[in-house]
VOPAPA-790220 format. One record per residue (C-alpha): residue number from 0; residue in one letter; x, y, z. Coordinates in Angstrom, 1 decimal. Layout:
BEGIN
+-----+------+--------+--------+--------+
| pos | code |      x |      y |      z |
+-----+------+--------+--------+--------+
| NUM |    A |      X |      Y |      Z |
...
+-----+------+--------+--------+--------+
END
This chain:
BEGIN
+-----+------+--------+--------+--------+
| pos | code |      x |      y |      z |
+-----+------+--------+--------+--------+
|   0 |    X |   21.7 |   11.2 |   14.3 |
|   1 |    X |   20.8 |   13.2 |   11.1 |
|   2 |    X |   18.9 |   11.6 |    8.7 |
|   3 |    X |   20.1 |   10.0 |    5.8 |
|   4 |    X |   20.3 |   12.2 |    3.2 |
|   5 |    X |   17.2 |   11.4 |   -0.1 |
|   6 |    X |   16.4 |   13.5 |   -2.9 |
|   7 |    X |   14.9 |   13.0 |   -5.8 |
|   8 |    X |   14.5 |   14.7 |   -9.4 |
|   9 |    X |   10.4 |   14.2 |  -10.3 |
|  10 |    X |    9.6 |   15.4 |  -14.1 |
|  11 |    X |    6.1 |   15.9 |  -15.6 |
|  12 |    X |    6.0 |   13.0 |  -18.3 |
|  13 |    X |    4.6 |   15.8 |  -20.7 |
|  14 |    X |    7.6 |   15.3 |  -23.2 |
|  15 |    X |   11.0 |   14.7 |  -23.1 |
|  16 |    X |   13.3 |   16.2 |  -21.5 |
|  17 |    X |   14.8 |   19.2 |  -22.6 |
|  18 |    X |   18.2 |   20.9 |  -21.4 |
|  19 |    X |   16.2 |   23.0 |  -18.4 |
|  20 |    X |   15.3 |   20.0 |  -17.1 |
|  21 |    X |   18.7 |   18.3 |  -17.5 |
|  22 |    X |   19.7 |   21.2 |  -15.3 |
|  23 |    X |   17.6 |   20.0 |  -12.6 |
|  24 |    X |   18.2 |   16.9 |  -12.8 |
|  25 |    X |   22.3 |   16.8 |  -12.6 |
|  26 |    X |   21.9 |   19.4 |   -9.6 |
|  27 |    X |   19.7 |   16.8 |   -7.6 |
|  28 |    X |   22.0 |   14.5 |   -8.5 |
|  29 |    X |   25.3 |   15.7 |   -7.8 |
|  30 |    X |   23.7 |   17.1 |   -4.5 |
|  31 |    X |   22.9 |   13.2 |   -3.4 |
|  32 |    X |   26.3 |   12.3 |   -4.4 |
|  33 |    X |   28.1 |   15.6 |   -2.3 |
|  34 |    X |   26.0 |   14.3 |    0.7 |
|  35 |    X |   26.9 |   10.7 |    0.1 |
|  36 |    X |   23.1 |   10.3 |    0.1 |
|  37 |    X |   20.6 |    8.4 |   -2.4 |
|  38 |    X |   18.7 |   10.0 |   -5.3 |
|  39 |    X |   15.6 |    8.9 |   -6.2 |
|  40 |    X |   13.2 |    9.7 |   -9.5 |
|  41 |    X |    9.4 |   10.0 |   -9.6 |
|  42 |    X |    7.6 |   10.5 |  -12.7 |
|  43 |    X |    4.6 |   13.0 |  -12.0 |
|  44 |    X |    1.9 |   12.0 |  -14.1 |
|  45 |    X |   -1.0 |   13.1 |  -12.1 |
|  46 |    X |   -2.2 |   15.4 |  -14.2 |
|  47 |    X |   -3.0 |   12.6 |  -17.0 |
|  48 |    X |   -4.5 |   14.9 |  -19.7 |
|  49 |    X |   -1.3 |   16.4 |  -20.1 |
|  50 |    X |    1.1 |   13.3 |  -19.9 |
|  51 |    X |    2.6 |   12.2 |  -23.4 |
|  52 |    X |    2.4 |    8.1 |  -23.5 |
|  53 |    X |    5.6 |    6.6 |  -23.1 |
|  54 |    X |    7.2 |    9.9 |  -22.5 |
|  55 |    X |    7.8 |    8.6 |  -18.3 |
|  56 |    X |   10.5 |    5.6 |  -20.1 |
|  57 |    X |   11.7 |    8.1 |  -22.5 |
|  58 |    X |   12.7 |   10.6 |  -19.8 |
|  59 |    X |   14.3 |    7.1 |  -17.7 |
|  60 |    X |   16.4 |    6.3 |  -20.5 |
|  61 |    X |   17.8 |    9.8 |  -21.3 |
|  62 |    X |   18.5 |   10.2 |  -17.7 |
|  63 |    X |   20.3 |    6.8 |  -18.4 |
|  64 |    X |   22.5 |    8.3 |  -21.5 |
|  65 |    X |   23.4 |   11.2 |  -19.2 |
|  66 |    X |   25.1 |    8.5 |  -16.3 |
|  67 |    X |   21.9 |    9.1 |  -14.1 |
|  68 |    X |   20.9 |    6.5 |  -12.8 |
|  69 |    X |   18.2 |    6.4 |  -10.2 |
|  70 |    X |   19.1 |    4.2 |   -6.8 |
|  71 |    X |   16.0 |    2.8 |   -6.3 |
|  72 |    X |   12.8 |    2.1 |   -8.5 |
|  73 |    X |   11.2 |    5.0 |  -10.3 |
|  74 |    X |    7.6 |    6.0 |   -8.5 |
|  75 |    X |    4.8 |    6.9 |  -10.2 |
|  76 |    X |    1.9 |    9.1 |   -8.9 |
|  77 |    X |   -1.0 |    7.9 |  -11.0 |
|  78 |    X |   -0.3 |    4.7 |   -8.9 |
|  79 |    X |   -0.5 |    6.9 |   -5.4 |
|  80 |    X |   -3.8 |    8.0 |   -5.4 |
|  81 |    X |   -4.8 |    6.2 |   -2.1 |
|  82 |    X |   -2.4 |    8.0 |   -0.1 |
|  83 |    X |   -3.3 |   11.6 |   -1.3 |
|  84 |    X |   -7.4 |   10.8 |   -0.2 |
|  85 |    X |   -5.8 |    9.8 |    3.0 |
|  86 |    X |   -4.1 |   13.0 |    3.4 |
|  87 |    X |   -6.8 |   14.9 |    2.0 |
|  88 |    X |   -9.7 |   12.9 |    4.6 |
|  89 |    X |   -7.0 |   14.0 |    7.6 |
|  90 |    X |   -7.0 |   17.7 |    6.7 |
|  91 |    X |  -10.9 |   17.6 |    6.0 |
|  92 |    X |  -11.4 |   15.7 |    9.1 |
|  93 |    X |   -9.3 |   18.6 |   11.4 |
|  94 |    X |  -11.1 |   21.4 |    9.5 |
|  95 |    X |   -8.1 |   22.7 |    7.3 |
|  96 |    X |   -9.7 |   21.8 |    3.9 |
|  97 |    X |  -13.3 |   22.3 |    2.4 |
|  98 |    X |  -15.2 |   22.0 |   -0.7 |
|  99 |    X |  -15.7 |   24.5 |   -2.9 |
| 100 |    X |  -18.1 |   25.1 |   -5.5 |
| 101 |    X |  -16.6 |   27.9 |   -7.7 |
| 102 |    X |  -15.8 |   28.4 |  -11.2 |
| 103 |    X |  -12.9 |   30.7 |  -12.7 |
| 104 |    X |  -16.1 |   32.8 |  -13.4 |
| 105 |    X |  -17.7 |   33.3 |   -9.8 |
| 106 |    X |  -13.8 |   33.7 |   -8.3 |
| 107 |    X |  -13.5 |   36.9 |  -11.2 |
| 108 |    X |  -16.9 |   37.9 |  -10.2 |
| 109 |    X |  -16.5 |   37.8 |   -6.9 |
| 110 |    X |  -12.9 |   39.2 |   -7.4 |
| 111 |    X |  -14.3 |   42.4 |   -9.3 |
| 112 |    X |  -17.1 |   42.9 |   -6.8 |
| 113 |    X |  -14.5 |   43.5 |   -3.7 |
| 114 |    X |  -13.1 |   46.6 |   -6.3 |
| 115 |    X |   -9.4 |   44.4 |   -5.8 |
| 116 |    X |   -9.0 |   42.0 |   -8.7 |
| 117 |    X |   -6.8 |   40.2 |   -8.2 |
| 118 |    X |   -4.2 |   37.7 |  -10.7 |
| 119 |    X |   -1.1 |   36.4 |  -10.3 |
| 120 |    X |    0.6 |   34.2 |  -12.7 |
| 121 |    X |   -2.2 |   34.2 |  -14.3 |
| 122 |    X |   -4.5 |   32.4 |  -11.8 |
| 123 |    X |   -6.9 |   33.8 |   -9.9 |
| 124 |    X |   -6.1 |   34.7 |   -5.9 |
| 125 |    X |   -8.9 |   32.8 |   -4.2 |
| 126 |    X |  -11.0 |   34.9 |   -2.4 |
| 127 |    X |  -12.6 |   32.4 |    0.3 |
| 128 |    X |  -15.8 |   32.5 |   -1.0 |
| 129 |    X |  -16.4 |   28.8 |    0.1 |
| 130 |    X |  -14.9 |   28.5 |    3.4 |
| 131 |    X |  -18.5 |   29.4 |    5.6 |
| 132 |    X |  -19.7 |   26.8 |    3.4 |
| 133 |    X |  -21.2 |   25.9 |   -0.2 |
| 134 |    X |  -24.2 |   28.8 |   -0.8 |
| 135 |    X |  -26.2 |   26.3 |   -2.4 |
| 136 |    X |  -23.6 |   25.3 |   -5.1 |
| 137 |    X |  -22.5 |   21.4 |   -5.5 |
| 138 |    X |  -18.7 |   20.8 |   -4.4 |
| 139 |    X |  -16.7 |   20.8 |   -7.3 |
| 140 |    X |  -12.7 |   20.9 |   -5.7 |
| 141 |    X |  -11.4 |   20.7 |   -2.4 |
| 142 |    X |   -9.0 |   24.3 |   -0.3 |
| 143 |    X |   -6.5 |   24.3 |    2.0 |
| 144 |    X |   -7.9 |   27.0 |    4.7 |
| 145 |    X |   -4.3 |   29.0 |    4.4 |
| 146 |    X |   -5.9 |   32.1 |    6.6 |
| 147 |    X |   -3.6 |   30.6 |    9.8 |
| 148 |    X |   -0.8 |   32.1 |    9.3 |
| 149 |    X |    0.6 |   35.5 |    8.7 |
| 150 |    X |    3.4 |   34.7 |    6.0 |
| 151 |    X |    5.1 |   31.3 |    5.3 |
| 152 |    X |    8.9 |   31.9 |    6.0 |
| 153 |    X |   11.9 |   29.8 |    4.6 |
| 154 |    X |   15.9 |   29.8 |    3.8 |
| 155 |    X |   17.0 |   28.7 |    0.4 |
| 156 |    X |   20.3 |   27.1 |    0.4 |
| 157 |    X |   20.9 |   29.1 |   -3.2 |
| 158 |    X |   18.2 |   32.3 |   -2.9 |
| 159 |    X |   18.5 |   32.7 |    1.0 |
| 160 |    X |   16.0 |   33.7 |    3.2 |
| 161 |    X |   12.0 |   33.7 |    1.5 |
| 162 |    X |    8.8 |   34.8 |    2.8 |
| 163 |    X |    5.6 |   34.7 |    1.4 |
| 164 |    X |    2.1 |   35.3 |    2.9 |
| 165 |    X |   -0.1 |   32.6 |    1.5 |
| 166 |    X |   -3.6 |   33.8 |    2.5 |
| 167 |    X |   -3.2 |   37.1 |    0.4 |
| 168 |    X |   -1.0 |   37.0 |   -2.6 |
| 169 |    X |   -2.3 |   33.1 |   -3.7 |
| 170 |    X |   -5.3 |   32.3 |   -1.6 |
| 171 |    X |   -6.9 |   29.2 |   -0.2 |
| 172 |    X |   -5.5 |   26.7 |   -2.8 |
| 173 |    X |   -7.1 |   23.8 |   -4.5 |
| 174 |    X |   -5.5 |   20.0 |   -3.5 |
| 175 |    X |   -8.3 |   18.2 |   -5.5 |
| 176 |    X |   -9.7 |   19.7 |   -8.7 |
| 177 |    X |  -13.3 |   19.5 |  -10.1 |
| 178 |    X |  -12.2 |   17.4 |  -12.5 |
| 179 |    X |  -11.3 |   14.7 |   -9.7 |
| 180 |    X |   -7.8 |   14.7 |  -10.3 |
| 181 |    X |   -5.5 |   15.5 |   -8.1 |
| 182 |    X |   -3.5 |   18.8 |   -7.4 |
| 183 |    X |    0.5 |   18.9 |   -7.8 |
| 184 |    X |    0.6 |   21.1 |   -4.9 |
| 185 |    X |   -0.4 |   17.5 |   -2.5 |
| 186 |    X |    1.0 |   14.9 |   -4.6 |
| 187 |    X |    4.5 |   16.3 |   -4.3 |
| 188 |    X |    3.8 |   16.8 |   -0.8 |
| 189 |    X |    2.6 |   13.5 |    0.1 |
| 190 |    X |    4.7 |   11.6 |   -1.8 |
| 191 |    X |    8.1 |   13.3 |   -0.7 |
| 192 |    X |    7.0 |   12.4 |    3.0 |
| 193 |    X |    6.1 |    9.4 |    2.2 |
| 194 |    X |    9.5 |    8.3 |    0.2 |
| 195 |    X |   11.4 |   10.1 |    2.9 |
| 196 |    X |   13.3 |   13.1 |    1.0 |
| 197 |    X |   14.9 |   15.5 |    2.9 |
| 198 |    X |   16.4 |   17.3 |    0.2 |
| 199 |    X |   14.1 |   19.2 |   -2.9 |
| 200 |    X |   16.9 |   20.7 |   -5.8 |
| 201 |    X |   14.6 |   21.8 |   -8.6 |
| 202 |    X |   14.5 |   24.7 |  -10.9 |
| 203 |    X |   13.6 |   28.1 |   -9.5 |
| 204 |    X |   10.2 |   28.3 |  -11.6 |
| 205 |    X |    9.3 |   26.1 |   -9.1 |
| 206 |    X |   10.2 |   28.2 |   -5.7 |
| 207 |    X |    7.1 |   30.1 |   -5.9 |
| 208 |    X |    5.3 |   27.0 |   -4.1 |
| 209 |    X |    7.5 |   26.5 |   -1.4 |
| 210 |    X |    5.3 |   28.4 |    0.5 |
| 211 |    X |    2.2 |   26.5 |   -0.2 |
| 212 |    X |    4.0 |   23.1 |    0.3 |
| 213 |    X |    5.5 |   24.3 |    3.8 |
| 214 |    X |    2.3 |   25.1 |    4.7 |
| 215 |    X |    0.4 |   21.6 |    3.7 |
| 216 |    X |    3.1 |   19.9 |    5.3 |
| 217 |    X |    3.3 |   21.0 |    8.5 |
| 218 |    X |   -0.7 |   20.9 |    8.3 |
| 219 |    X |   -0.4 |   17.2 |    7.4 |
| 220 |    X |    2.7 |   16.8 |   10.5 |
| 221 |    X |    5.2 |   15.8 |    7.9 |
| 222 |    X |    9.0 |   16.8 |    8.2 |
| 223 |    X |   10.4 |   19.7 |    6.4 |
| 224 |    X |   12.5 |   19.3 |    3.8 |
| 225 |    X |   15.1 |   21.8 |    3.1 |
| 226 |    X |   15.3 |   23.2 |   -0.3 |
| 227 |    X |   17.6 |   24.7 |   -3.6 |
| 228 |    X |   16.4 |   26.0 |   -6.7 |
| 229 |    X |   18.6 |   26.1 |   -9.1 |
| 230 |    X |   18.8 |   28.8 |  -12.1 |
| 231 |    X |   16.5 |   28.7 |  -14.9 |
| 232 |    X |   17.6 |   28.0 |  -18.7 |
| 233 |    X |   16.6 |   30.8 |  -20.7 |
| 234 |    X |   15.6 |   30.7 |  -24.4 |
| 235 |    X |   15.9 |   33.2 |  -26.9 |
| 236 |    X |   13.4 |   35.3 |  -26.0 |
| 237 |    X |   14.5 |   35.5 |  -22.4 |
| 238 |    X |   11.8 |   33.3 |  -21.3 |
| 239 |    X |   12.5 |   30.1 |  -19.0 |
| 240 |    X |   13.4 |   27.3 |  -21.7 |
| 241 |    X |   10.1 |   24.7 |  -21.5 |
| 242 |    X |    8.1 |   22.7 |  -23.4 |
| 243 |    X |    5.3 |   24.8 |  -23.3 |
| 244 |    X |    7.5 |   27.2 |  -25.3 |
| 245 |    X |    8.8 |   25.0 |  -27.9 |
| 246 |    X |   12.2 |   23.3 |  -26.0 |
| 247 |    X |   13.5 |   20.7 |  -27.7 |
| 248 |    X |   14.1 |   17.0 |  -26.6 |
| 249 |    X |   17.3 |   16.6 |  -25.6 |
| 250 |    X |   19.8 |   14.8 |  -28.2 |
| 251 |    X |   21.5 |   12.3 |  -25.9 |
| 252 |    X |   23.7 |   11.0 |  -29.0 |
| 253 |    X |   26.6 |   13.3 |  -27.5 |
| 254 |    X |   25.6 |   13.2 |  -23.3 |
| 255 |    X |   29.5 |   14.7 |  -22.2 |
| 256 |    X |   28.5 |   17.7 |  -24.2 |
| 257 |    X |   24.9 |   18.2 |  -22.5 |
| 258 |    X |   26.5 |   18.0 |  -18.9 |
| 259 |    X |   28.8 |   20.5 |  -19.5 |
| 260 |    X |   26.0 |   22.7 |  -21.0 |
| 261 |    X |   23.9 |   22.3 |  -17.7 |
| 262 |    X |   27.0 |   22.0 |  -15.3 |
| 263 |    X |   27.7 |   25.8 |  -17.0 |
| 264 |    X |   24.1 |   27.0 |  -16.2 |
| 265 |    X |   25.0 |   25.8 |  -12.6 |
| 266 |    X |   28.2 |   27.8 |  -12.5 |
| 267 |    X |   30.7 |   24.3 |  -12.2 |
| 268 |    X |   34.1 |   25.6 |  -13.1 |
| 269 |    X |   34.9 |   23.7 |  -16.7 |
| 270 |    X |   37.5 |   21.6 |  -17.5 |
| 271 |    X |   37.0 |   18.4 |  -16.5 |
| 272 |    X |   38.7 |   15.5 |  -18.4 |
| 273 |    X |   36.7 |   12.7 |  -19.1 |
| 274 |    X |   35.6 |    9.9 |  -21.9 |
| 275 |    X |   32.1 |    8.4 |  -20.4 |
| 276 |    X |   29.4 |   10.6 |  -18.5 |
| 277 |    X |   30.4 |    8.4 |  -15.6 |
| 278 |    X |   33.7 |    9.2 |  -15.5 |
| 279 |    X |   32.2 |   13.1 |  -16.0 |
| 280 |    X |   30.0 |   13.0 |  -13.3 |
| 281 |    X |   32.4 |   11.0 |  -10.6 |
| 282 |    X |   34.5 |   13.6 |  -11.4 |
| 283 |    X |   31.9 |   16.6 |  -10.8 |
| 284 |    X |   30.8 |   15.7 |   -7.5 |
| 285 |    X |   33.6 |   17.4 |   -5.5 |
| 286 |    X |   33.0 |   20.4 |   -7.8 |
| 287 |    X |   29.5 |   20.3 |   -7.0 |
| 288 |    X |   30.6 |   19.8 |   -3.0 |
| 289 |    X |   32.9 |   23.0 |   -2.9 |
| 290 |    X |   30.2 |   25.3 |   -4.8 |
| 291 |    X |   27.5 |   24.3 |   -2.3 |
| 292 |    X |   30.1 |   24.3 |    0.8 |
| 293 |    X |   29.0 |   20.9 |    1.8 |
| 294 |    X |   31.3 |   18.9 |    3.9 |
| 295 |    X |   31.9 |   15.5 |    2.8 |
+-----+------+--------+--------+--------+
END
């Protein structure tokens, strides 16, 4: 029997939400709803210097305006961290992660020495510096060993088939930081296992660590879930629309008219006829269903 069907929409609590991440969070929605499944939200606030206070219940009750309402209580990581050291302990104890005493500095340095310097996104490729052990340094973060496989390959249900070789383009990658807090890249990991999702819809700035995910989670023996990313909200200067770049909160004074903004970015015919977002959304779900071609 196919599992039941769980996905969830999980925002940084960094700021309110802005219309890029409304996006995001209608198509997770409307995706649970076409599979007749549940929808869950987690506020990621791992990464605690960066988390506005109060910005997690402002992001629950515009999600609230907008008729989104999550079906079970909201998770949050900073409450999880037992569960990450137990994934972390399991992948140090098989020999797939290791600490690592580098700095940005020694990774350039060690970077310009091989005469391949190497950046992407602006980060660093690793270059394995630590794996054969710590050179006298003191263990600042802790690697995923990604040197297994050749390239990490996966279908998209919106961007089709991906592939992505790991090991070269992004390097062994860090899971716990020297700052002892924990990375995104196993917190999303862990905690979609543990709340069961099978389903990831996000926005597709966030694709690029499919592969990375895929790789932790089969090295952790979790399920695969499949994934969608969605398209990106652009602002004036063609950039992806994000707080970093000045978004603004999202005005949820007039929510009909801030789902038909997002349902346009995810190419929903317009048109429907409604006077409450629930009445909108019931509505859009059967929209959402043929787009996708799921059967319901």
């Amino acid at each position: 029997m196919e599992a039941e069907y769980r996905g969830r929409f999980a925002p940084s609590p960094t700021g309110p939400l802005h219309a890029g991440s409304l996006v995001a969070a209608l198509a997770s929605w409307l995706d649970a709803r076409a599979h007749q499944g549940r929808w869950l939200v987690r506020i990621e606030d791992v990464d605690t210097p960066r988390c506005v206070p109060g910005a997690g219940q402002t992001i629950l009750e515009q999600l609230a305006q907008c008729g989104l309402l999550p079906d079970e209580p909201p998770a949050y990581q900073s409450q999880r961290g037992a569960l990450y050291q137990q994934a972390l302990d399991s992948l140090v104890a098989r020999g797939l992660a290791y600490p690592c005493g580098c700095t940005r500095q020694d990774i350039a340095r060690a970077l310009a020495a091989s005469g391949q310097p190497r950046e992407r996104h602006g980060e660093l490729v690793y270059p394995g510096t630590c794996r054969d052990g710590l050179h006298g340094r003191s263990a600042r973060a802790w690697r995923l060993d990604t040197r297994a496989p050749a390239s990490t390959n996966w279908q998209d249900r919106r961007l089709g088939p991906q592939s992505q070789d790991v090991a070269r383009e992004v390097g062994d990658f860090v899971l716990k930081r020297a700052d002892g807090l924990w990375a995104y890249q196993l917190a999303v990991v862990v905690d979609d296992a543990a709340q069961g999702i099978t389903d990831i819809v996000r926005g597709e700035d966030l694709a690029d660590n499919t592969a990375r995910q895929i790789l932790l989670q089969r090295a952790l023996g979790l399920p695969l879930p499949r994934y969608l990313h969605t398209p990106l909200v652009l602002g004036e200067n063609g950039e992806k629309l994000s707080k970093q770049n000045g978004a603004q909160a999202l005005d949820t004074s007039q929510p009909l008219a801030l789902l038909r903004q997002a349902a346009a970015v995810l190419g929903l015919p317009p048109g429907i006829d409604a006077d409450t977002p629930q009445d909108w959304l019931r509505q859009a779900v059967p929209l959402w269903a043929v787009r996708l071609k799921i059967s319901r």
